[in-house]
N, C-alpha and C positions, 0 to 999 in steps of 0.2 A: 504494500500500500504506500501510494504516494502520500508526500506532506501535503497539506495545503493554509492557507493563512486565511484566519476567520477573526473577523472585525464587527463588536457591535456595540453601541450604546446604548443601554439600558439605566432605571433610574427608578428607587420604588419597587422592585419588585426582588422577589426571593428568588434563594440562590437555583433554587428547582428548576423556576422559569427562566432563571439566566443561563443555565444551563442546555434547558430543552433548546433556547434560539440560539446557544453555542453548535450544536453536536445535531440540528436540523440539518436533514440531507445525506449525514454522514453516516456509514455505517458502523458508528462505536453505541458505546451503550457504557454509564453507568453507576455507579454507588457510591450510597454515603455508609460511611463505617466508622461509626464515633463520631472525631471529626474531619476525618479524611477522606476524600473523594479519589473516589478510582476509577479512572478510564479503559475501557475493554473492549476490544472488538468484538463486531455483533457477530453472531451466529446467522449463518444463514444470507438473504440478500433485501435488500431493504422493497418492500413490498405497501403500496398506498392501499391495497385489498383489506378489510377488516379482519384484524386478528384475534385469539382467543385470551384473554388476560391470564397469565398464568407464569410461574416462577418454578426454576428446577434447581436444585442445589445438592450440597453434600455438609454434613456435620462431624468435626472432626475435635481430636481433642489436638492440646499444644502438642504432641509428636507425632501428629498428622496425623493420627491412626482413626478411622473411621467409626462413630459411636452410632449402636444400633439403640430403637427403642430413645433416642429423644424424642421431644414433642416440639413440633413446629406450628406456629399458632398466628393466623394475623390477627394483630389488635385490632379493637372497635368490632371487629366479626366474627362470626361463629363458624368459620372455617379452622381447624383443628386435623392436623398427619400427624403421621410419625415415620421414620427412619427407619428405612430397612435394613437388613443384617452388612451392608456396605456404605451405610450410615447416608444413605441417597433419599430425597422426596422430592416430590413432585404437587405444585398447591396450583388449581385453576377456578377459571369462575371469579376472580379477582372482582373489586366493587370499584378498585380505583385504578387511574396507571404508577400511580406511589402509592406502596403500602409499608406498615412497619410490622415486621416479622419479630417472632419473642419466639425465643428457644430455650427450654427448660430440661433439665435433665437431674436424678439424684445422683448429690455429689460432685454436682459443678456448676457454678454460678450460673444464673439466668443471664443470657444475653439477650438485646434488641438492637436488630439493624430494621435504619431504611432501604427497599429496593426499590429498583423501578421495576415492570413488568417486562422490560425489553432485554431485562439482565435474564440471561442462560447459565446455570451449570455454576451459583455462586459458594464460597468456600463458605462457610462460618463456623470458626474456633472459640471453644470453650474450656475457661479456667479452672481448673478442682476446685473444691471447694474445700478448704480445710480449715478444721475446727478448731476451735481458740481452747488449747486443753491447758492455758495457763489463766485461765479465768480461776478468780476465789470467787468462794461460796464459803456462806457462812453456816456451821455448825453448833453442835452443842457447847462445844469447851473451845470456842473460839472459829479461826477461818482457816481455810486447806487452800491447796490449788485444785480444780476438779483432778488432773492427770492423777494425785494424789490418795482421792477418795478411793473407796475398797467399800461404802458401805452403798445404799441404795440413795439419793437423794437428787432433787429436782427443784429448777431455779425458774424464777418468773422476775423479768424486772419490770422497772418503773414504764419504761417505754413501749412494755407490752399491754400494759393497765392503764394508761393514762387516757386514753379516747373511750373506755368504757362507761357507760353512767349506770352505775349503781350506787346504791346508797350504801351497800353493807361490800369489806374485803374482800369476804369468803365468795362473795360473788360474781369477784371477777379472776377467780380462777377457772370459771366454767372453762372446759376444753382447751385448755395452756399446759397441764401436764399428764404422762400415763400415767396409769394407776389411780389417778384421783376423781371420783366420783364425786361429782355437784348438782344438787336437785332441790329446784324449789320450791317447798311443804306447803306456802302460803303465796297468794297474791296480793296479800295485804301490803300494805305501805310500811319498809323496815320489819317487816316480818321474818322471821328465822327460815335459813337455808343449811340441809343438811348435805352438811362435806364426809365424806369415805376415802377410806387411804387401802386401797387393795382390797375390797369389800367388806362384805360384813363379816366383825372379830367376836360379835357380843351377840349372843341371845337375850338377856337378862340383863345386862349390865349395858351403860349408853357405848356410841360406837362413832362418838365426835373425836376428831384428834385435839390434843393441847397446842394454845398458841399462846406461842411467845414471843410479845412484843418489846424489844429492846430489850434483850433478857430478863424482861418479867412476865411469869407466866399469867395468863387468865385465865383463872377458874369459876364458872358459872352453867348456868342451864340453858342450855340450847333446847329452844325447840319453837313453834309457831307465831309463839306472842313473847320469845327473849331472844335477843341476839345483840351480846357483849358490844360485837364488834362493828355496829351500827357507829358508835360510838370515835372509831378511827376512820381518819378523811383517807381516802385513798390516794388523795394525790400529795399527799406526805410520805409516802410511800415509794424508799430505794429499791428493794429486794424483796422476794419472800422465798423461802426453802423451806420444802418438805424433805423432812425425814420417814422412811420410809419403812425398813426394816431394822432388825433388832440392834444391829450394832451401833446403826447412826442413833437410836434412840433410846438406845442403855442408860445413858446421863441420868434421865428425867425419872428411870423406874415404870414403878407399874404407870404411871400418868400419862406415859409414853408408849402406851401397848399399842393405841389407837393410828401411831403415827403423833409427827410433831409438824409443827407448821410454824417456820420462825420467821418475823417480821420483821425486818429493819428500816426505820423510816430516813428520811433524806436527814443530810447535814452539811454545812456552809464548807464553801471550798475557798481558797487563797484569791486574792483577786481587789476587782472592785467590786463593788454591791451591786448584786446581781435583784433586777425586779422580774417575776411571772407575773402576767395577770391572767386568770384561766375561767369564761364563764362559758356557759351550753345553756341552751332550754331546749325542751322538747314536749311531744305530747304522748300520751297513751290513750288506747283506746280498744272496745272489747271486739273482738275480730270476727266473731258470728255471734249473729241473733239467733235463736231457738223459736223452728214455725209454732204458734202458737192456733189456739182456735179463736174466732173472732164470736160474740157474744150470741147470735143464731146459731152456729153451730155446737156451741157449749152447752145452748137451751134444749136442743134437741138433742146431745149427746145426753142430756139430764134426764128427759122424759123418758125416751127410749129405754135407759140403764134401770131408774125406777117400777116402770111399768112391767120390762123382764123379770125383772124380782121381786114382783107384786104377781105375777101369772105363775112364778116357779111356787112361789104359797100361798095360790090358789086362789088367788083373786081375778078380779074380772078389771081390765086395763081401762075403762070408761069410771069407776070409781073414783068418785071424789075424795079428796082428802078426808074427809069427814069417817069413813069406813076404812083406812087406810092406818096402817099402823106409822111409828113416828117415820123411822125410817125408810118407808117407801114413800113418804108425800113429796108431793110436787111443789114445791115455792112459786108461791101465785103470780111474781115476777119473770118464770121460766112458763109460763103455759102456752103464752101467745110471742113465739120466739122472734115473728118477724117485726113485733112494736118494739123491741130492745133497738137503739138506734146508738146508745154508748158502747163504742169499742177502745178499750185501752188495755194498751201493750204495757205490762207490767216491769216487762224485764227494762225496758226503754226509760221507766219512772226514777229507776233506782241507780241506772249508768250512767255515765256522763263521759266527756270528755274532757281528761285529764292532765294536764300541764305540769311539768318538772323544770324546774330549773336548779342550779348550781352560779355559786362565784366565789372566787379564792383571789388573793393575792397572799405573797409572797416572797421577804426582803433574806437575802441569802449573800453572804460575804468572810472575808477574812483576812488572814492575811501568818505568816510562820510561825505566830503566838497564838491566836485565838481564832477563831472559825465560829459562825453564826446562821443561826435556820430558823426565822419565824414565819410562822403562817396564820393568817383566819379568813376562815370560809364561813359560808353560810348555804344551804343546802333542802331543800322544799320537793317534797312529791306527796300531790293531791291524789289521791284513791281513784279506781273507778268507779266504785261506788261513792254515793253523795255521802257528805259529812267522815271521809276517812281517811283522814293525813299523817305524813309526817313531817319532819323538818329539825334541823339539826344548828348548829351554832359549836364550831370547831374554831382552838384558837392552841398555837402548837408555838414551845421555843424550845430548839437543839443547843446550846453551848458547850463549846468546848475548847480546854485551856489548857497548852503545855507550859507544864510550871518548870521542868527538867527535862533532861533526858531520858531520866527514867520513871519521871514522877505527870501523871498528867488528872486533870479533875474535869467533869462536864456535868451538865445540867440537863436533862429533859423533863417539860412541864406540857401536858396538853389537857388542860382544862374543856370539858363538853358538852352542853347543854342541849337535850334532845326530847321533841313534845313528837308522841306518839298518839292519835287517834283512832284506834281500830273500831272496824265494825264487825259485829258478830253476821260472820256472810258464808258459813261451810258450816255441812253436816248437818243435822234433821231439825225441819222447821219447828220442832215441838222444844228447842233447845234456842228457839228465836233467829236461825238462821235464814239469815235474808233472802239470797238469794233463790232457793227452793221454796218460799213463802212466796215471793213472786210468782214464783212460775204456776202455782199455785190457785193463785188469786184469783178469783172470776174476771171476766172483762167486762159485762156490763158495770158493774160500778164505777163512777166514778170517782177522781183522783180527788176533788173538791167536793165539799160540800156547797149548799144553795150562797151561804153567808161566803164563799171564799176561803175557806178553813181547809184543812187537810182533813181527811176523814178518822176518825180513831181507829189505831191500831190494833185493841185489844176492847171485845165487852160489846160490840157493834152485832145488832140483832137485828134479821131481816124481817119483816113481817107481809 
């Protein structure tokens, strides 16, 4: 192929487009790779006939050796290959004529290039991936290097939990480590979530692990309407490690059968004064409504069911109340189903749409003597049920002071003030649970009375 000299001025527009009116006409073709552009001769012969969008390549690792079973994926579409045993695919049907390709594999870094469509037969090399086995984790009698550890135990940091909004710790370990089983008992607002460390160890005896925050352990009762650890903001939160099995969790004793779950929260690093500001809102809401019967159909499901069971003992179904024992009568309100004209959805009375929010800030600093960590947050999640909140009032200081070399002293205070509202809404109406009460409910009634009143919950007598 001859040289040839290509001239143009452009202004405003990207390099794609500067590109495409570079290499018009020309038989090259091609890539961006990070940040370098590589030029290639086309395959084939340049042709103005419409062609198929589509990209062929080879995935290989840094000594070229061809990797079978990666995944080749364009972003933004749901086109998805994989590599065959000479690490080759093939991706068509293309949506653009620039796409960016993401190639995944375990074991070695994700990579993403841009191609264009016109590129044939492109290389893409990928980095191993190797694991940081000089990371410490903090244990019982202090901190290891992982490479170190011999016993079972597993880390979550800060920057795994920080975009989580929950209100309790334990709950945002859901699905961040093996072995630890996280499920949520209640839908209540700050309501208790019960954590497993390798299943269940207890028949009789509870099967929460111990947590220990800052090396002090917390002992209390876990279960639907207690959870200690409402009480810690998550986003003061360095580390947490689970201890797993017996040897990591020998220290602690029998308290430690459960597993250990140890918490470490942030502390001031050398520097200038570092500010977070960290807020979110969000909303909840209940995700299926339950078909309900509307108050004709309830009328006649009434009579019908009565009247069966007024002919099973022996009665004659045109009987009036009057000859009718209590419980086969007909409520003179259900006789003439199509005058009921009040329909209400009970379930609809009692949910709502719920709104949470959070906000922290956070003044962090130090300096080769003393290091600094205060925080106060404030923390709000409305129920989906009406009238059932919680809300929290977290205010945290870490201090810490090297007096010596060998001698050092610090401070942790995190004072917490937390208003809990529950409503009784699980388990059998006859115990005042709401939400089976609703469901419950007739639907002709209505939600008001004549005066604008709510109707009485309790002692309301039809006649």
């Amino acid at each position: 192929m001859g040289t040839a000299k290509v001239s143009i001025n452009v202004s405003n527009v990207s390099v794609l487009e500067a590109l495409d009116q570079c290499l018009k006409g020309l038989p090259l073709a091609y890539i961006i790779d990070d940040k370098n552009i590589i030029i290639s001769k086309r395959l084939g012969q340049v042709s103005k006939q419409p062609r198929t969008r589509q990209i062929t390549g080879t995935v290989a690792n840094q000594q070229n050796q061809p990797l079978q079973g990666a995944t080749v994926s364009v972003k933004g579409a749901a086109i998805v290959v994989t590599t065959d045993k000479n690490g080759n695919f093939q991706i068509g049907n293309l949506p653009n004529e620039e796409v960016t390709l993401v190639v995944t594999m375990i074991g070695y870094n994700t990579r993403e290039i841009q191609v264009r469509v016109s590129v044939r037969d492109v290389t893409i090399s990928l980095d191993e991936q190797v694991s940081n086995l000089d990371e410490v984790v903090v244990v019982g009698y202090g901190t290891q290097r992982r490479r170190d550890l011999t016993g079972a135990v597993s880390s979550v940091s800060a920057k795994q939990i920080q975009d989580i909004p929950t209100p309790s710790l334990d709950g945002a370990l859901t699905a961040k480590m093996p072995g630890v089983q996280v499920s949520q008992t209640t839908g209540a607002p700050g309501g208790g979530i019960s954590v497993k460390i390798r299943g269940t160890g207890s028949i009789g005896a509870g099967n929460e692990p111990l947590y220990v925050v800052d090396g002090f352990p917390i002992t209390a009762s876990y279960d639907q309407n207690s959870n200690p650890l409402n009480s810690l903001n998550t986003n003061d939160v360095s580390s947490i490690e689970v201890l797993k099995d017996a040897s990591a969790t020998a220290i602690y004793g029998s308290r430690g059968s459960n597993g250990v779950v140890i918490i470490t929260t942030k502390s001031g690093r050398s520097g200038k004064m570092k500010i977070d500001l960290d807020m979110y809102t969000g909303i909840q809401q209940t995700t299926k409504y339950m078909d309900m019967m509307n108050s004709q159909e309830y009328a006649s499901y009434i009579i019908d069911s009565r009247n069966n069971a007024w002919i099973d003992a022996g009665g004659n179904p045109s009987d009036p109340n009057s000859k009718r024992s209590a419980i086969y009568q007909i409520l003179p309100v259900l006789q003439d189903p199509e005058a009921l004209k009040q329909n209400t959805d009970w379930q609809r009375e009692i949910f709502r749409t719920a709104p949470t929010q959070n906000a922290q800030v956070t003044f962090s600093g130090g300096n080769d003597k003393i290091n600094y960590m205060t925080s106060a947050g404030y923390y709000k999640q409305e129920g989906i049920i009406i009238n059932s909140n919680f809300s929290r009032y977290a205010f945290r200081v870490n201090l810490g002071a090297k007096a010596s070399d060998k001698f050092k002293v610090g401070l942790n205070l995190a004072p917490t003030y937390s208003i809990r509202n529950p409503v009784s809404a699980e388990g059998h109406f006859s115990s005042g649970a709401v939400v089976l009460s609703a469901l419950m409910m007739p639907p002709f009634l209505p939600v008001y009375n004549e005066d604008l009143h709510h109707r009485p919950r309790s002692g309301q007598r039809l006649q």
